[in-house]
Biotite code that builds the C-alpha atoms (Angstrom):
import biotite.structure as struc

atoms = struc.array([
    struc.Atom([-0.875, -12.522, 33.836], chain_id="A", res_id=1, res_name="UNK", atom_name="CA", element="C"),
    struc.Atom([2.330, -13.969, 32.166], chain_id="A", res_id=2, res_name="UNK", atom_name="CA", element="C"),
    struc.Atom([4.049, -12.421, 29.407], chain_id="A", res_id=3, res_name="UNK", atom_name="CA", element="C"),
    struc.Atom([3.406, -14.335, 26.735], chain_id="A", res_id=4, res_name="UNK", atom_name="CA", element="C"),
    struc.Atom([-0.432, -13.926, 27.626], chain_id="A", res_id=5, res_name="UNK", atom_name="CA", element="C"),
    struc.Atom([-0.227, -9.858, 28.169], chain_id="A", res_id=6, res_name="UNK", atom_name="CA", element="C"),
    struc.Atom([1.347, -10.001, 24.196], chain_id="A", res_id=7, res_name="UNK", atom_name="CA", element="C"),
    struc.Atom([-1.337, -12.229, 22.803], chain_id="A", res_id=8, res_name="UNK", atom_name="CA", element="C"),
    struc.Atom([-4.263, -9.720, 24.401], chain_id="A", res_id=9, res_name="UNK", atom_name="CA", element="C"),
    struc.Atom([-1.762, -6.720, 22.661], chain_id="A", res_id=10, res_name="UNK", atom_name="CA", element="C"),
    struc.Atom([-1.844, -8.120, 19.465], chain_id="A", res_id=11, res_name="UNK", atom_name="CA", element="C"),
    struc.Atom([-5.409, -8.925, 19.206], chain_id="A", res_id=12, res_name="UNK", atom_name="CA", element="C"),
    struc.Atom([-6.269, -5.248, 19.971], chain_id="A", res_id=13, res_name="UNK", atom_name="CA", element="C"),
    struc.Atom([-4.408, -4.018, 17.033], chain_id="A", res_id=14, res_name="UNK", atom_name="CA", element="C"),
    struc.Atom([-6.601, -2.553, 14.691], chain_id="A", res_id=15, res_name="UNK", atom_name="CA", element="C"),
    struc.Atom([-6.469, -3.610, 10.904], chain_id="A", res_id=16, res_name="UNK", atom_name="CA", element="C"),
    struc.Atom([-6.225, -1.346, 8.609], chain_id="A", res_id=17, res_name="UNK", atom_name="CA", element="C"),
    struc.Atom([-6.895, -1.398, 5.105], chain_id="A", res_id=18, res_name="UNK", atom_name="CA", element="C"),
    struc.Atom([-6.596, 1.170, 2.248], chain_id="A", res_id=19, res_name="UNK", atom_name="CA", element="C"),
    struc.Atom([-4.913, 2.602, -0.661], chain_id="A", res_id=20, res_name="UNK", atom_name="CA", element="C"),
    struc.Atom([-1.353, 3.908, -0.951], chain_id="A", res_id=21, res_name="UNK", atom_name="CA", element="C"),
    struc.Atom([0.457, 5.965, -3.361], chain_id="A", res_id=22, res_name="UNK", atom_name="CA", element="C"),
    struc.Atom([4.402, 5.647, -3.850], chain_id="A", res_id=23, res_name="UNK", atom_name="CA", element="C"),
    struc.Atom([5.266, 8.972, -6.363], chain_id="A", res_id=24, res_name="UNK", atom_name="CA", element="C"),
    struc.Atom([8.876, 9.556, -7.920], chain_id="A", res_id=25, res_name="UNK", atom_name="CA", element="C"),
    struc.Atom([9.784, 13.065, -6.770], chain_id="A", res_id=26, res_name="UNK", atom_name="CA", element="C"),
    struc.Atom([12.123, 13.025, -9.760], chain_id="A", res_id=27, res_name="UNK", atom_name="CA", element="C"),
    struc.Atom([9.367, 12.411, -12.563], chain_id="A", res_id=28, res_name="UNK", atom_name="CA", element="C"),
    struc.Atom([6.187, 12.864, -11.098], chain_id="A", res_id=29, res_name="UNK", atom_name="CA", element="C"),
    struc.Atom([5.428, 8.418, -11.837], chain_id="A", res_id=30, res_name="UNK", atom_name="CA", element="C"),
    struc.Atom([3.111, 7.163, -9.711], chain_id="A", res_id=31, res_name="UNK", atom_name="CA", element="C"),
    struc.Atom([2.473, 3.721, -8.148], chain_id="A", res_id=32, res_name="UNK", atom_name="CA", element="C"),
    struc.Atom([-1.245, 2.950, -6.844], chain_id="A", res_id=33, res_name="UNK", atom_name="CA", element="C"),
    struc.Atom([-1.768, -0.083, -4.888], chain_id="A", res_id=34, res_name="UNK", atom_name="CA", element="C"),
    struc.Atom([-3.946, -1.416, -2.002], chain_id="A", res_id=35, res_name="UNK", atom_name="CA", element="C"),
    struc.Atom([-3.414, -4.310, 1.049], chain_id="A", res_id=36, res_name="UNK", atom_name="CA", element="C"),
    struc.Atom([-6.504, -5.658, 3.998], chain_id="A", res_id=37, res_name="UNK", atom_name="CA", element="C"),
    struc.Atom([-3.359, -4.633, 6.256], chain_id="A", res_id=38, res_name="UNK", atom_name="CA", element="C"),
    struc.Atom([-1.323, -1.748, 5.574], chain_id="A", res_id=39, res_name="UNK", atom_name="CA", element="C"),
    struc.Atom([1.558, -2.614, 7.767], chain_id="A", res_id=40, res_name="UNK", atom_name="CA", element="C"),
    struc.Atom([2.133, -4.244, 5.173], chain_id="A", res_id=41, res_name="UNK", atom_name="CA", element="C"),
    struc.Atom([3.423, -1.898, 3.436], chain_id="A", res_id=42, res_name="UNK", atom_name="CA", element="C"),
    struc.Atom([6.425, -2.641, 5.341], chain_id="A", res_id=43, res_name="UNK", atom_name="CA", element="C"),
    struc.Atom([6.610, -5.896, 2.944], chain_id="A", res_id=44, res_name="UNK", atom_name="CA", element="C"),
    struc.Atom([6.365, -3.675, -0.003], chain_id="A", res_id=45, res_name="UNK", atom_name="CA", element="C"),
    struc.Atom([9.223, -1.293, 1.051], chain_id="A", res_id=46, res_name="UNK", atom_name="CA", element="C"),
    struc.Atom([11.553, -4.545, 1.408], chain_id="A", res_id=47, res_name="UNK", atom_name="CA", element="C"),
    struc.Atom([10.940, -6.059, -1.881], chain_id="A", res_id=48, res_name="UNK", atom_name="CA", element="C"),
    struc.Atom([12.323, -2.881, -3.210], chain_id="A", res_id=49, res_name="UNK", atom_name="CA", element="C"),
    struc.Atom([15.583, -3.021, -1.162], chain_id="A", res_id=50, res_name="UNK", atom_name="CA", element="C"),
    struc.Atom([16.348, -6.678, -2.156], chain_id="A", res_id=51, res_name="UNK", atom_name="CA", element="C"),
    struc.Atom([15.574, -6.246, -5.660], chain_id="A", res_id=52, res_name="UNK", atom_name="CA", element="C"),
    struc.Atom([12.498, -8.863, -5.966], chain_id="A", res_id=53, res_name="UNK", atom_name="CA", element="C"),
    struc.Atom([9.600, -6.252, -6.927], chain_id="A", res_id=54, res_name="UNK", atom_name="CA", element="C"),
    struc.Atom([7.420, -7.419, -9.526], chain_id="A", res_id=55, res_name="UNK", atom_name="CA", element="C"),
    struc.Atom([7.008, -4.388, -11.468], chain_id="A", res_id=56, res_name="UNK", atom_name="CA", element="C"),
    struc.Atom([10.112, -4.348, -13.091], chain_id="A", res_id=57, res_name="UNK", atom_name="CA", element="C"),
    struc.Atom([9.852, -0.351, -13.995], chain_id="A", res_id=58, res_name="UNK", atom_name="CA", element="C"),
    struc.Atom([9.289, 0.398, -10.295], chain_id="A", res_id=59, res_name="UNK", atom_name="CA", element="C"),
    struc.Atom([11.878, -1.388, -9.215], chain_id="A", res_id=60, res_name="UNK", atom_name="CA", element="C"),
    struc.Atom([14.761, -0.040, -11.821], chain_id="A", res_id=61, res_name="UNK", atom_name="CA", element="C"),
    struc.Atom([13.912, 3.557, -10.682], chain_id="A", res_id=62, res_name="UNK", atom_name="CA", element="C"),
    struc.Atom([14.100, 2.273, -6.968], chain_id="A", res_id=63, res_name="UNK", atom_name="CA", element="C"),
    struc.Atom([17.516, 1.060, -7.881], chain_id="A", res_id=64, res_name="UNK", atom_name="CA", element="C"),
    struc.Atom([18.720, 3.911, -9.607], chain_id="A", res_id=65, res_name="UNK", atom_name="CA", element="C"),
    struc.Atom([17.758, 6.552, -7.993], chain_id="A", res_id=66, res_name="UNK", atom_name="CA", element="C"),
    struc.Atom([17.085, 5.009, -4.417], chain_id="A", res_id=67, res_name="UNK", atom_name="CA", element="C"),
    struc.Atom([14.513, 5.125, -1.622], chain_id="A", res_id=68, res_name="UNK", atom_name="CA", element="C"),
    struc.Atom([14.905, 9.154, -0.954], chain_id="A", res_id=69, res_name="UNK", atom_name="CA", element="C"),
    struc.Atom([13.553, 9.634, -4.724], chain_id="A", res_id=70, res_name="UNK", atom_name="CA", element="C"),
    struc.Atom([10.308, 8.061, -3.621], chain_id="A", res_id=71, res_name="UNK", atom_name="CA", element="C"),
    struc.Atom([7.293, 9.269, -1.140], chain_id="A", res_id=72, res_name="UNK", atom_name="CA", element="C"),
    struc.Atom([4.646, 6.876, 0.053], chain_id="A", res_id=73, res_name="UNK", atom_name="CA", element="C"),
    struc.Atom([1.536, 8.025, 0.730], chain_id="A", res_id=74, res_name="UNK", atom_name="CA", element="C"),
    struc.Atom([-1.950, 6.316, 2.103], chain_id="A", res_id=75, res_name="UNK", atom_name="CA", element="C"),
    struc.Atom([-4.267, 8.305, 0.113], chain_id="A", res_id=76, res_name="UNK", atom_name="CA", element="C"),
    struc.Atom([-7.825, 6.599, 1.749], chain_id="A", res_id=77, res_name="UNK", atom_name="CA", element="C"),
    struc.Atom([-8.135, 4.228, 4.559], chain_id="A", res_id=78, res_name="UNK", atom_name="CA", element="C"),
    struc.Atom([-10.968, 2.107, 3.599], chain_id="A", res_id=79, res_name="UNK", atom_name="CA", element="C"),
    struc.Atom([-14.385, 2.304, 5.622], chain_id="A", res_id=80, res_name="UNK", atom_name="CA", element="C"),
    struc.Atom([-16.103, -0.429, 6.878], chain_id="A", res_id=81, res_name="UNK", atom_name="CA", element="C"),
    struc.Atom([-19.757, -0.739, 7.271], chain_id="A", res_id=82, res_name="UNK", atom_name="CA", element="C"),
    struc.Atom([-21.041, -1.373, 10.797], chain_id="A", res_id=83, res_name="UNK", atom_name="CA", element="C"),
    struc.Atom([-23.916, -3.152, 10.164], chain_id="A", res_id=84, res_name="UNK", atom_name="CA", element="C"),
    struc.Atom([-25.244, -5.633, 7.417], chain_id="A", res_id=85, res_name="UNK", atom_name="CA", element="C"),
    struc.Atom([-22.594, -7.697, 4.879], chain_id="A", res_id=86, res_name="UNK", atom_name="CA", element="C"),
    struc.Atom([-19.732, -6.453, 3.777], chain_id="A", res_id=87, res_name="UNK", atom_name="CA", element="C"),
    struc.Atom([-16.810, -7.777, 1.243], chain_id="A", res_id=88, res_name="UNK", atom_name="CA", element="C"),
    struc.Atom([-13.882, -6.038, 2.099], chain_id="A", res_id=89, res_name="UNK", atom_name="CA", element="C"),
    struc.Atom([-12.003, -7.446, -0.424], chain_id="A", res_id=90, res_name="UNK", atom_name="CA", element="C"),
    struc.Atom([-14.463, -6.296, -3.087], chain_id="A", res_id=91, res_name="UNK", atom_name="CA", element="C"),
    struc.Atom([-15.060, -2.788, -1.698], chain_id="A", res_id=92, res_name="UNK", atom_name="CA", element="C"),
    struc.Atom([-11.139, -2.146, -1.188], chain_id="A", res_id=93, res_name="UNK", atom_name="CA", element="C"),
    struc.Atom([-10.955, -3.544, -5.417], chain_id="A", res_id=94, res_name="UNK", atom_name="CA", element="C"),
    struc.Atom([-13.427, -0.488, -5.696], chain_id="A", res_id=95, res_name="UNK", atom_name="CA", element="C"),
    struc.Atom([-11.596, 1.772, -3.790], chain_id="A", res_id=96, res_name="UNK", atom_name="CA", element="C"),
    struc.Atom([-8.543, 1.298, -5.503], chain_id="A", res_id=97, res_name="UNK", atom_name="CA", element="C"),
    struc.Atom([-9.693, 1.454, -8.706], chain_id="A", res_id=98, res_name="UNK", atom_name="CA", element="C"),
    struc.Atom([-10.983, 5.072, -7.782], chain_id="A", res_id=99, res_name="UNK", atom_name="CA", element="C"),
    struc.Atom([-7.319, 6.247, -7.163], chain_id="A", res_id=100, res_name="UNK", atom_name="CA", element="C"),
    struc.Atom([-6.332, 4.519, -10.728], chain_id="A", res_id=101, res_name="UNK", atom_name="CA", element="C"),
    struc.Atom([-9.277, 6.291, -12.276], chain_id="A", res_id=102, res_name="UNK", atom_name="CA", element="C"),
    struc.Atom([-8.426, 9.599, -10.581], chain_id="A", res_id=103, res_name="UNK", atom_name="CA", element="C"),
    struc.Atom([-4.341, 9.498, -11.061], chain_id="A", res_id=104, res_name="UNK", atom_name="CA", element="C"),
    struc.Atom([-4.461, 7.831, -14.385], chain_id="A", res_id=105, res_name="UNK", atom_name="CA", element="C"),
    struc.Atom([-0.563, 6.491, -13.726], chain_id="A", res_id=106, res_name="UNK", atom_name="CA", element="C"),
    struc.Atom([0.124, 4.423, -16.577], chain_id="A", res_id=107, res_name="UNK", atom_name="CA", element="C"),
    struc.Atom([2.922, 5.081, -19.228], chain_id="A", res_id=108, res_name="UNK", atom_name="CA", element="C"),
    struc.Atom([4.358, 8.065, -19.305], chain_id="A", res_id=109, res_name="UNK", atom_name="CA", element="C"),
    struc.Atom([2.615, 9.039, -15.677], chain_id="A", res_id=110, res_name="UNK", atom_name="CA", element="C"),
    struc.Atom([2.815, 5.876, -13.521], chain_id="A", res_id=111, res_name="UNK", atom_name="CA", element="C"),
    struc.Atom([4.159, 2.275, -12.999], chain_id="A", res_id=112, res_name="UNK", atom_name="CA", element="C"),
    struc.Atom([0.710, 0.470, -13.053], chain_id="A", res_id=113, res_name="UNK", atom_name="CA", element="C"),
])
């Protein structure tokens, strides 16, 4: 088998994980919930901070001040999927984050969502 093949076959047998992640300020407690079909990337996430181009503009200004050590990310649930019948992934991980947002409450004074 060539290389190119072997890779291809690799790739395809990488499993997908979705879920819910926490990033928490170690120097105020804030908290950041947020959720991706595919954790890796979370990789994606981690970048956007270290150029500067995060959305949330209150995230991002701590990231810049007080720097990627300040911060610990965290998946807090891996989502499960159902083996049999239909299921919406995309509407059960909606549910699953929205669990963690109900649970951590971090808005204001206690998060950056």
């Amino acid at each position: 088998m060539d290389h190119k093949k072997e890779l291809k076959e690799m790739y395809k047998e990488i499993k997908i994980e979705a879920g819910v992640f926490t990033m928490t300020n170690k120097q105020n407690g804030k908290t950041f919930v947020g959720s991706f079909n595919n954790l890796k990337r979370l990789n994606g996430f981690q970048f956007m901070l270290k150029t500067n181009t995060h959305t949330n503009k209150e995230l991002q200004a701590d990231y810049n001040t007080l720097g990627k050590d300040a911060f610990d990310i965290e998946v807090v649930e891996y989502l499960k999927k159902k083996e049999e019948g239909y299921f919406d992934a995309k509407k059960e991980l909606e549910k699953l984050e929205q669990k963690w947002l109900d649970k951590l409450q971090p808005f204001g004074e206690r998060g950056y969502n």
